[in-house]
Backbone bond lengths (Angstrom), bond angles and torsions (degrees), N, CA, C in turn:
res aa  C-N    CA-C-N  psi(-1)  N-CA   C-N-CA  omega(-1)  CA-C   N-CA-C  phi
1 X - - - 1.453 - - 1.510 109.55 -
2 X 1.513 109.68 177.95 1.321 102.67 166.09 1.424 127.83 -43.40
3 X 1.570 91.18 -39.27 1.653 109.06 -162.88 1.643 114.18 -92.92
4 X 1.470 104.56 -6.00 1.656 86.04 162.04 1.438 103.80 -135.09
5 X 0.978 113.26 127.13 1.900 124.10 -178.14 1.150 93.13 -105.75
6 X 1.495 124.93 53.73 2.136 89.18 163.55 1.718 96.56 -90.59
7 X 0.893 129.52 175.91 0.706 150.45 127.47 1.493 157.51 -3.54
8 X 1.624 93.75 -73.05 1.480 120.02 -166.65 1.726 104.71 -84.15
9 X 1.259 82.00 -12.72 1.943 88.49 -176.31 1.356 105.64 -34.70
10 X 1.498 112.30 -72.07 1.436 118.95 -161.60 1.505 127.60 -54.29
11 X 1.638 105.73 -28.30 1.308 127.17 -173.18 1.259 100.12 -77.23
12 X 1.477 120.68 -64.56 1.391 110.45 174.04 1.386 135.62 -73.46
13 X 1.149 111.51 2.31 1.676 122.87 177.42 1.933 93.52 -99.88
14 X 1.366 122.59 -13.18 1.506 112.96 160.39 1.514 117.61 -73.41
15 X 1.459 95.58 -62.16 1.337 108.09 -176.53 1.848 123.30 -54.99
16 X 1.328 113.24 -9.40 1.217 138.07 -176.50 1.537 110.28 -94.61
17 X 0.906 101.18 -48.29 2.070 111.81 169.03 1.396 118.28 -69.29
18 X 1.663 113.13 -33.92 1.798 124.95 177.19 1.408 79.05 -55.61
19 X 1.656 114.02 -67.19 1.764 120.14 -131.77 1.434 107.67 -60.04
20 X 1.954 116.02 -47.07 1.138 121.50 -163.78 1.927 90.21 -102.44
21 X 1.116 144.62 18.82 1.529 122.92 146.37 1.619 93.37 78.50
22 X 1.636 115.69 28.15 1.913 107.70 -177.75 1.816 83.91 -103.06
23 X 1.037 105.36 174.09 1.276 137.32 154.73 1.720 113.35 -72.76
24 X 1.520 117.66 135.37 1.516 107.51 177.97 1.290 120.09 -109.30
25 X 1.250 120.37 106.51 1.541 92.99 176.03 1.998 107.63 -138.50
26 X 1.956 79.92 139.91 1.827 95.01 -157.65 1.609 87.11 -87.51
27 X 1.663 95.38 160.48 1.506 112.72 174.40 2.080 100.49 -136.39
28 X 0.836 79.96 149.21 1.526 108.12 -179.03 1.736 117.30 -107.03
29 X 1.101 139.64 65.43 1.268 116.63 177.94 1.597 130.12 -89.96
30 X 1.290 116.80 127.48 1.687 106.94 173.61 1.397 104.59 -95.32
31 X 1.286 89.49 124.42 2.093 118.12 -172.95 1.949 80.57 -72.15
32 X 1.203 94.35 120.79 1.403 96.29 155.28 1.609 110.85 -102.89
33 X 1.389 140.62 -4.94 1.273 130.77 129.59 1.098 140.22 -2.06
34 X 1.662 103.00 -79.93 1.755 116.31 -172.54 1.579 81.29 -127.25
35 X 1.546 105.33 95.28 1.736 106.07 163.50 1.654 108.93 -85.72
36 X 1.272 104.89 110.44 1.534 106.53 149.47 1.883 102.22 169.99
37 X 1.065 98.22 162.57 1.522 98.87 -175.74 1.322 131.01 -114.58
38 X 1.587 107.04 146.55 1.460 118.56 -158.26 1.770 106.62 -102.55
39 X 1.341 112.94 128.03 1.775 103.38 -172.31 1.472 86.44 -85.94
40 X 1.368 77.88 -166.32 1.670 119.89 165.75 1.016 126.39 -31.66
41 X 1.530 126.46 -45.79 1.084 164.14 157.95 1.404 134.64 -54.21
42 X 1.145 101.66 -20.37 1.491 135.50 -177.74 1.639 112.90 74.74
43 X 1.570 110.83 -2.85 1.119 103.43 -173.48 1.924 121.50 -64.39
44 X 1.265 121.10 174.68 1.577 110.22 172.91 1.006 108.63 -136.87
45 X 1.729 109.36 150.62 1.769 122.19 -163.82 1.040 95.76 -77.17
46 X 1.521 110.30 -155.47 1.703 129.58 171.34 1.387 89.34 -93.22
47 X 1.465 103.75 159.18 1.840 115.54 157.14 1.018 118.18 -30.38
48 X 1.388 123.27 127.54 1.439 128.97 -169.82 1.693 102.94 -118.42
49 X 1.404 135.22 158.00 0.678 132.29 -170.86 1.934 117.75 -97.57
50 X 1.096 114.51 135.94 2.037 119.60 -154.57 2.251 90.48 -32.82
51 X 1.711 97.31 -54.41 1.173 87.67 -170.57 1.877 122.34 -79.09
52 X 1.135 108.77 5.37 2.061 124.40 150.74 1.773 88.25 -55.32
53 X 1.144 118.39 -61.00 1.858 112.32 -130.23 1.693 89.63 -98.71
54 X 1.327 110.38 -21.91 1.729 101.99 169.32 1.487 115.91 -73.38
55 X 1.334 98.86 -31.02 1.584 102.37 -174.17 1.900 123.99 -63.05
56 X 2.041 92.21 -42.47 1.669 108.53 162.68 1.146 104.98 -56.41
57 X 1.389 131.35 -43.88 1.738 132.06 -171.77 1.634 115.29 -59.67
58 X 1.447 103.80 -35.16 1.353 103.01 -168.99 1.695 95.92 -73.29
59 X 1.658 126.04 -65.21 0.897 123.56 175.68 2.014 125.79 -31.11
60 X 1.216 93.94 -42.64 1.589 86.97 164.88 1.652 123.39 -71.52
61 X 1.434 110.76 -37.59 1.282 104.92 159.10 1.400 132.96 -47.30
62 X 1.035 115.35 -52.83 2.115 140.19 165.73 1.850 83.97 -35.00
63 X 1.365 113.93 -88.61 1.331 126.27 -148.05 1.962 93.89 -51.14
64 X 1.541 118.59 -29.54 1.311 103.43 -163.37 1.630 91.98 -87.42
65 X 1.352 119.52 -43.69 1.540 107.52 170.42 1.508 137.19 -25.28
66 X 1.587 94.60 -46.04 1.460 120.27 -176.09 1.708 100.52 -76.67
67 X 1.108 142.93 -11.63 0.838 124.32 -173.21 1.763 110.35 -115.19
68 X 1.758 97.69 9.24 1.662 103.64 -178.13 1.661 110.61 89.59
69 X 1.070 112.63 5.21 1.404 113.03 156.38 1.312 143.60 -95.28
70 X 1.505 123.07 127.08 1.138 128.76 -178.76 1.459 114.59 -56.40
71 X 1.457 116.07 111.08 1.452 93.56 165.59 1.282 103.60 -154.60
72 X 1.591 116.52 -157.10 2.186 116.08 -149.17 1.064 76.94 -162.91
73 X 1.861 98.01 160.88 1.292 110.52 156.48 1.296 88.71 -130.49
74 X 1.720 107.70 168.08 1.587 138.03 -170.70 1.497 115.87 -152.62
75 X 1.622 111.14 122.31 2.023 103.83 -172.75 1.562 76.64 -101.08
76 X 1.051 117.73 147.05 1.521 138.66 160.56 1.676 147.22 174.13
77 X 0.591 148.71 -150.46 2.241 135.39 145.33 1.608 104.06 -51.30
78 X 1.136 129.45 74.89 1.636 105.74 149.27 1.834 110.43 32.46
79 X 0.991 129.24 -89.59 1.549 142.89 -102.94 1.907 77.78 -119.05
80 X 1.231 112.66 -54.30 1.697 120.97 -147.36 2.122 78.39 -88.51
81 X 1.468 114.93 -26.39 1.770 91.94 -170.59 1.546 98.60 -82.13
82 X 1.336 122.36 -33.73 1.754 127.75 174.17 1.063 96.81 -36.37
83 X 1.644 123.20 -84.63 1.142 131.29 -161.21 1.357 121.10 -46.75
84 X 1.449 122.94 -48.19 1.315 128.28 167.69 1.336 134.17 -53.53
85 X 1.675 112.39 -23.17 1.355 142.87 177.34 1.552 99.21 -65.87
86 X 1.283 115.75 -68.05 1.433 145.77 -149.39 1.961 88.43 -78.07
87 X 0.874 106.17 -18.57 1.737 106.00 -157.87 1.967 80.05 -96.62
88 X 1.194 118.78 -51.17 1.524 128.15 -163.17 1.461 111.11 -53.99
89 X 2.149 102.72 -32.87 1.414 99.73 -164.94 1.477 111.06 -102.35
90 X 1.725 96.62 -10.48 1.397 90.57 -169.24 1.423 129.11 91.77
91 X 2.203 104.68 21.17 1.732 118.34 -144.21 1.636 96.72 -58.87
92 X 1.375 119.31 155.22 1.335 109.41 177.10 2.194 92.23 -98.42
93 X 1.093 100.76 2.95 2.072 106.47 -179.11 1.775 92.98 -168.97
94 X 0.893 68.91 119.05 1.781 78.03 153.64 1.516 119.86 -109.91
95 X 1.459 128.22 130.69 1.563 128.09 -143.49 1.819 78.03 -122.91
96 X 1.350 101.07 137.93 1.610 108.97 -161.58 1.739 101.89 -140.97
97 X 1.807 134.44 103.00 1.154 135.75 -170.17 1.171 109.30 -78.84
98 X 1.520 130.33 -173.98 1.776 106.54 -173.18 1.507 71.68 -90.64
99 X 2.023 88.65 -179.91 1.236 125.08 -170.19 1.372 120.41 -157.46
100 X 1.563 118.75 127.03 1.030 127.86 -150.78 1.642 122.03 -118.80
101 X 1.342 102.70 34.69 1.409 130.35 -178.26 1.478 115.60 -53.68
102 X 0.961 124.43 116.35 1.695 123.37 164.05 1.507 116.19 -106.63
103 X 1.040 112.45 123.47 1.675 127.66 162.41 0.680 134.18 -128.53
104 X 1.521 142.90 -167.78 1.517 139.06 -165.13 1.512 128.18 54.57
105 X 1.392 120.77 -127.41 1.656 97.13 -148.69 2.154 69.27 -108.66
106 X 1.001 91.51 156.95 1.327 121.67 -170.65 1.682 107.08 22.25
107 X 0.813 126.24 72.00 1.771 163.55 171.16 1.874 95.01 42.62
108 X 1.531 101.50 23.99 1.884 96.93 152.07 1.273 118.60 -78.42
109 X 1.401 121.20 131.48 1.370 109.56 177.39 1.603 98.30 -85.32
110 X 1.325 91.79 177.54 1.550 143.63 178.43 1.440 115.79 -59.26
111 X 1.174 74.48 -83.18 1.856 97.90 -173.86 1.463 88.91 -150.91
112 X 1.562 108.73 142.42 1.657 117.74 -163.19 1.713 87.49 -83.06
113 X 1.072 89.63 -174.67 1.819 114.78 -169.46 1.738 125.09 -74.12
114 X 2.158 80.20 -25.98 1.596 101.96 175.37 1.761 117.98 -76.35
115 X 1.347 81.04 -34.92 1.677 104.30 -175.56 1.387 114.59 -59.12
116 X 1.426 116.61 -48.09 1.515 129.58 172.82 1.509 113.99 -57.18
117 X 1.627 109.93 -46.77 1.227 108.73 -171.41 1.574 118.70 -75.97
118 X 1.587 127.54 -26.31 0.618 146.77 150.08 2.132 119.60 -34.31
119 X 1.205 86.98 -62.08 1.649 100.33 -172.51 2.121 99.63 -66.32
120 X 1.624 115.61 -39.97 1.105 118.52 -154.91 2.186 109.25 -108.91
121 X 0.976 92.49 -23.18 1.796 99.53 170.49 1.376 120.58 -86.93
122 X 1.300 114.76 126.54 1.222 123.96 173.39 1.382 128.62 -89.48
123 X 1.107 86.26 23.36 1.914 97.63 -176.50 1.704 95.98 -113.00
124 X 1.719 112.32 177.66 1.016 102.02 155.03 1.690 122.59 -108.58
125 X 1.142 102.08 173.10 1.559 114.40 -153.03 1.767 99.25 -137.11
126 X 1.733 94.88 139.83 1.299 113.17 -163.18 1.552 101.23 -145.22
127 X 1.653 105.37 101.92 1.263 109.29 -175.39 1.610 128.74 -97.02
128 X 0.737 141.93 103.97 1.283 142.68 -157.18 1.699 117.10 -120.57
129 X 1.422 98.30 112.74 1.674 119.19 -168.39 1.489 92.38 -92.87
């Protein structure tokens, strides 16, 4: 998503599908929540605009195409489009990068992004910072 750039996602959500014989398929969501984007670095821009964070989305899609991967994009809550994703396919893991979401009253969250998904997915979940 916008909100988690690691990295390693893709590598280990491949190498995880070879090992266990699943099918892979990546999702992309732009949090229209907390719009703006987090690098490499973890750092985060200013507010970006829905069509800024669709445009990074598409490009990650391209790069996962190109590499033979199935994957989607989704604008929605972070936490509620995972879950719904994961609920649609039937994920046997859902592979989750950190995430650097702020909400609530002056952009502290609540309860982090892990916390929700944790409390609300019925799959299991594999988070990787």
């Amino acid at each position: 998503s916008n909100l988690a750039p690691n990295q390693k996602v893709p590598e280990i959500s491949v190498e995880l599908s070879r090992t266990l014989g699943w099918e892979l398929r990546m999702l992309y969501v732009v949090d229209t929540q907390d719009r703006v984007e987090v690098d490499k670095t973890g750092l985060r821009s200013g507010r970006k605009s829905e069509e800024e964070l669709m445009s990074a989305g598409k490009s990650f899609l391209e790069e996962m195409t190109r590499n033979g991967i199935k994957a989607s994009m989704v604008k929605g809550i972070l936490e509620k489009e995972i879950i719904k994703a994961a609920k649609k396919i039937g994920a046997g893991l859902v592979v989750v990068g950190r995430e650097q979401k702020k909400t609530g009253i002056m952009g502290l969250s609540f309860k982090t992004v892990k916390k929700k998904l944790v409390e609300k997915c019925n799959y299991s979940i594999l988070f990787v910072n």
